[in-house]
C-alpha positions in Angstrom: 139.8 134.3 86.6 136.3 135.9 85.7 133.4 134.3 84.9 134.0 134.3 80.9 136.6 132.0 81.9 135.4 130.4 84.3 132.9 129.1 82.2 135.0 128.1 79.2 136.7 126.2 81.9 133.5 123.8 81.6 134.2 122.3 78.0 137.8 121.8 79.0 138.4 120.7 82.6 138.2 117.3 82.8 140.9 117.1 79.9 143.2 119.4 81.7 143.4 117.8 84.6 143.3 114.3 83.2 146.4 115.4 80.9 148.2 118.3 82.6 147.5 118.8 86.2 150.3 116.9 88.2 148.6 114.4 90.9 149.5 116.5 93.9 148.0 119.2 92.4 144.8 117.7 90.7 144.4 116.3 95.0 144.3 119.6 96.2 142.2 120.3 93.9 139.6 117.8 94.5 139.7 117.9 98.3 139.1 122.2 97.7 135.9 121.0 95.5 135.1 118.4 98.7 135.1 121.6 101.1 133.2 123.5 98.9 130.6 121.1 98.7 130.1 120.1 102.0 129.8 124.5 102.2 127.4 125.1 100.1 125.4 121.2 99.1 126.0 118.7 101.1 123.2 120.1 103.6 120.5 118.9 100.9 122.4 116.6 98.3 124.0 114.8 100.8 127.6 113.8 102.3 128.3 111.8 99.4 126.2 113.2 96.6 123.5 110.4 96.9 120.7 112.8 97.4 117.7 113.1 99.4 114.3 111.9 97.8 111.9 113.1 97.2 113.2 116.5 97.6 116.7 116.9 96.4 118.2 114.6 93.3 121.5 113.1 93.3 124.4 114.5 92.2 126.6 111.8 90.8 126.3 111.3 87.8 125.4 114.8 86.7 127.6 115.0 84.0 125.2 112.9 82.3 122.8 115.3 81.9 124.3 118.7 82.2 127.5 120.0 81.0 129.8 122.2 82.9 128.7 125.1 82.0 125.3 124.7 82.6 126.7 123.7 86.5 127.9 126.5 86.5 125.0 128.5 85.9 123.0 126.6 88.1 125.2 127.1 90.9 125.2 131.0 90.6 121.7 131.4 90.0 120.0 128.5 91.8 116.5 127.2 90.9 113.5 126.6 92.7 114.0 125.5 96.0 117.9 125.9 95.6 119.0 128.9 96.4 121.8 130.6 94.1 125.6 130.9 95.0 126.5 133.8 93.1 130.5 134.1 95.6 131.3 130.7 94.1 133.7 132.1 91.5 137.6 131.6 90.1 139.3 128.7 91.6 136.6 127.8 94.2 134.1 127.3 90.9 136.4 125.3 89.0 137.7 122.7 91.7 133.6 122.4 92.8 133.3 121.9 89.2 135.9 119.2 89.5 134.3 117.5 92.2 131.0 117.3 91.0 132.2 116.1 87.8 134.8 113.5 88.8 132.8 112.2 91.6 132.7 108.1 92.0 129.6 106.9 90.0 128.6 103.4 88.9 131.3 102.2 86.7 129.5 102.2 83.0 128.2 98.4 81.7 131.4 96.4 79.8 130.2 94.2 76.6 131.4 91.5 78.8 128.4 91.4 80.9 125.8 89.0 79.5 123.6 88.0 82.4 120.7 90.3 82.3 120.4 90.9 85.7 123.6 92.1 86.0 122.9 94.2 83.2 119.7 95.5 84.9 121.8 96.1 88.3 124.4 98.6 86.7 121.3 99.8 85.4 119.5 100.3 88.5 122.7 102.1 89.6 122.6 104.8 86.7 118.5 105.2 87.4 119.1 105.6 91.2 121.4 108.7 90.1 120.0 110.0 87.3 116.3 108.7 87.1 114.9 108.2 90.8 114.3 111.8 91.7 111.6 112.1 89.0 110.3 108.5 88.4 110.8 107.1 92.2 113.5 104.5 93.2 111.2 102.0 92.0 110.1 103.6 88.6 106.2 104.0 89.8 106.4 107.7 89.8 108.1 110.4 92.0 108.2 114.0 92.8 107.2 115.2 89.2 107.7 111.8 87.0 105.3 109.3 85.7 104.9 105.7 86.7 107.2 104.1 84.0 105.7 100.7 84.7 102.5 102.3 83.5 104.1 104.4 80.9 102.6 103.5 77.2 105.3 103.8 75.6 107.3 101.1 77.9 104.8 98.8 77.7 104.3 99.3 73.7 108.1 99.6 72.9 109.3 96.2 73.0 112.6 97.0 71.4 113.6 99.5 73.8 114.4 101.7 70.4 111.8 104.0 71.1 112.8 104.6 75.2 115.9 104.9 73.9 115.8 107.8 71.9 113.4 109.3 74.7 116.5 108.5 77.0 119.3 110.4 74.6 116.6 112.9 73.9 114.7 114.0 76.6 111.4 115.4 76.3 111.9 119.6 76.8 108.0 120.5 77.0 108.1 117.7 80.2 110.9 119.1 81.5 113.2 116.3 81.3 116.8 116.8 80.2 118.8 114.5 77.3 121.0 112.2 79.0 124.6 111.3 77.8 124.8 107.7 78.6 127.0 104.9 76.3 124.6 102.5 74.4 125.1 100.1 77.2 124.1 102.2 79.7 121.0 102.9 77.8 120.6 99.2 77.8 120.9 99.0 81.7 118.5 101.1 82.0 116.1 99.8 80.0 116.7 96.3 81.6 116.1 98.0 85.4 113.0 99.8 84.0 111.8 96.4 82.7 112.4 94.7 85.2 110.4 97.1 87.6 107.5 96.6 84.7 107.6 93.3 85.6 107.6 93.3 89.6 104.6 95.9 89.4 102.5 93.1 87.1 103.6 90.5 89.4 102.2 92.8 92.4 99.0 95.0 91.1 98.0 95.3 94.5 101.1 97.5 95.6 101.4 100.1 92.8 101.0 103.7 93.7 99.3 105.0 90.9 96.1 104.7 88.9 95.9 102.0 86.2 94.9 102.6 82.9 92.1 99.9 83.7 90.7 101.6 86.5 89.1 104.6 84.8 87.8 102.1 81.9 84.4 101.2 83.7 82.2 104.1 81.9 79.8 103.9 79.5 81.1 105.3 76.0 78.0 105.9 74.4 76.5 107.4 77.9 79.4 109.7 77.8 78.8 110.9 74.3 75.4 111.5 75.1 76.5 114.1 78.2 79.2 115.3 76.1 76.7 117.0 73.5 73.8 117.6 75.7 73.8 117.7 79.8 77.5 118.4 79.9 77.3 121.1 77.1 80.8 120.2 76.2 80.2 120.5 72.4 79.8 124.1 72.9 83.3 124.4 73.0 85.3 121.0 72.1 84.2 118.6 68.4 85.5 115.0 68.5 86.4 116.0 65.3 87.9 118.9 65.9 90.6 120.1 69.1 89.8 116.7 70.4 90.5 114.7 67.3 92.8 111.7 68.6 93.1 113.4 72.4 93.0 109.2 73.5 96.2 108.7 71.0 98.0 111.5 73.3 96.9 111.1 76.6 95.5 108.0 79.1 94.6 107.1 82.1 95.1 109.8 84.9 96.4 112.3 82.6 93.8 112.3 80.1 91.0 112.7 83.2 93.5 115.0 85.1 92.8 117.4 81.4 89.2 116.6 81.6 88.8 118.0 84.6 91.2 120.9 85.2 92.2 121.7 81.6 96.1 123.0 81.6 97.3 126.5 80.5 93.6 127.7 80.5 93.5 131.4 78.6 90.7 133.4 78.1 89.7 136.3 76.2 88.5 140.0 76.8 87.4 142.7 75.3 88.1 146.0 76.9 85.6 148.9 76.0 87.4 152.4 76.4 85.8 155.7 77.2 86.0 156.3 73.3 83.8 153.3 72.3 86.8 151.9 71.0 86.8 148.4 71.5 90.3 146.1 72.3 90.1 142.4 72.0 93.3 140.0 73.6 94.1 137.3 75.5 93.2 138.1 78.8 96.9 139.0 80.9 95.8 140.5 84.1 92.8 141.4 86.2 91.7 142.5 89.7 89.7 145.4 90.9 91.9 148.0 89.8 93.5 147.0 86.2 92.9 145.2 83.5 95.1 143.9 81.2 95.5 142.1 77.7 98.2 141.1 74.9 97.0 141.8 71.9 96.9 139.8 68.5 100.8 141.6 68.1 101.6 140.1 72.0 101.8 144.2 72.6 100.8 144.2 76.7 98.1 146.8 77.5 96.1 147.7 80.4 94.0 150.4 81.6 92.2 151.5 85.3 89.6 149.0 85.7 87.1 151.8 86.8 87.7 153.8 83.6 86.9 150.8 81.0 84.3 148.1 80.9 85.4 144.7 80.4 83.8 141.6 78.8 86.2 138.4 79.4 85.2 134.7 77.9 86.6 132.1 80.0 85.9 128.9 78.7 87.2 127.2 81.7 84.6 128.5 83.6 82.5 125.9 82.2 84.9 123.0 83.7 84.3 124.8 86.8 80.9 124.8 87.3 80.7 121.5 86.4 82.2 120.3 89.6 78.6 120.9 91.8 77.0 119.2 88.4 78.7 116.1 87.7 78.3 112.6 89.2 80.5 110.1 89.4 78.8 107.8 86.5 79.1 110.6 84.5 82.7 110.9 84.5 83.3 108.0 83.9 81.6 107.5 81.5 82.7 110.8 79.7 86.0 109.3 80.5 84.7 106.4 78.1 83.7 108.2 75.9 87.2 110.3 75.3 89.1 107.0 75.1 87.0 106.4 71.6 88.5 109.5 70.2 91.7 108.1 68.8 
């Protein structure tokens, strides 16, 4: 079988073997997935698919978040630190396929289950497997997740509604991937997240992270003042402008982290040629021996650095130079002042 095949086998496996593979065969099966796995994953995921945090996630469960085909893929082509297995194909594919997507997870939450903390222990179990590897086993943060007992939007969402949605949804420019869960799973989870909430208020002096609170000591009218004069951050940002409700987006750690080391920075350049003709971009490359831009089009160009001369504004710069410059009071209280801009 090719890998056409192979991969339309994603949408329809679990129904095939569920409804036409005899039980011998569906065993062999499964115990061929088993070997394949302890071949190629166990080494990092695990004997029995529970992981290894920080580094590597959990594999039961996966299903929830990632459909067969997208295994697949993954798989064959790896991603970051987990290198690709392009010679898993045909039969070998399909019954790792099988394993990984049959595996023995948490049994979902019945109706039946009333007591919350049995609610919030089946959802514990689903956040262990699908959660922990990004948010930590205890929801203050991991590898690349936030602290969800600091998160805004848990502590302003009483109704779960709106963690819901982020649950079913997932948030792509983050990185995080929908999950498939049952509305009672969702409800686990929530309870388990809540529950953490409430351990971490009970225990302030054990949390991991930076508190909201703790970078609330400035002085907001101090920080206005360095903002348009000492700081000479008006000459590129207007409360009214780019930075219009920033404190409505961002809090905390994040909003200094952007303060501080802006993300994505670009810069411009103009590139004089031998001509006098002029080209203006965003700036794409540079050391000493090219120079390069995209264009207003995105067209790539570049040209010998020693046969052009080249003007680049990089606003950055300025949040650079204000490392030797700034003292402590005064982020803060720029820090201040930003959470006025809502």
């Amino acid at each position: 079988m090719g890998l056409c095949s192979a991969l339309s086998f994603g949408t329809t496996a679990r129904a095939a073997w569920q409804s036409e593979t005899p039980p011998s065969s569906a065993g062999a099966i499964k115990d061929s997935g088993a070997e394949s796995y302890a071949q190629h994953c166990a080494i990092c995921h695990g004997d029995q698919r529970q992981g290894n945090l920080p580094g590597f996630p959990p594999l039961l469960g996966i299903s929830h978040s990632m459909t067969n085909e997208k295994i697949a893929d993954l798989i064959h082509a790896g991603k970051g630190r987990m290198p690709g297995f392009p010679g898993v194909r045909d039969g070998e594919l399909n019954a790792l396929l099988h394993f990984l997507t049959t595996s023995e997870a948490a049994q979902p939450v019945t109706a039946s289950v009333a007591a919350p903390n049995s609610l919030s222990t089946a959802g514990g179990a689903l956040f262990q497997q699908n959660c922990a590897f990004c948010h930590g086993r205890d929801a203050q943060g991991g590898e690349t997740g936030p602290d969800l007992t600091q998160s805004r939007l848990v502590r302003r969402d009483r109704s779960g509604d709106d963690i819901a949605k982020v649950i079913r949804e997932g948030r792509p420019g983050n990185k995080m991937p929908p999950f498939n869960f049952s509305p009672q799973e969702v409800r686990g989870i929530i309870a388990f997240i809540r529950e953490r909430e409430a351990e971490s208020a009970a225990h302030p002096g054990g949390r991991r992270g930076v508190a909201v609170a703790d970078l609330q000591t400035g002085n907001a009218a101090a920080g206005k003042r360095y903002f348009e004069g000492a700081g000479g951050c008006a000459k590129c940002h207007s409360s009214i402008g780019d930075l219009a409700g920033i404190a409505s987006r961002y809090e905390g750690l994040e909003l200094e982290e952007r303060m501080l080391y802006p993300p994505h920075p670009t810069s411009r350049v103009t590139v004089t040629l031998p001509s006098g003709e002029s080209v203006s971009g965003t700036l794409a490359y540079r050391d000493e021996f090219t120079v390069a831009l995209r264009d207003a089009n995105g067209v790539y160009r570049s040209w010998p650095a020693s046969h052009v001369h080249a003007t680049v504004n990089s606003p950055v710069e300025a949040h650079v130079d204000l490392f030797g410059k700034y003292t402590d009071q005064d982020i803060h209280n720029l820090m201040a002042y930003l959470q006025t801009l809502h």
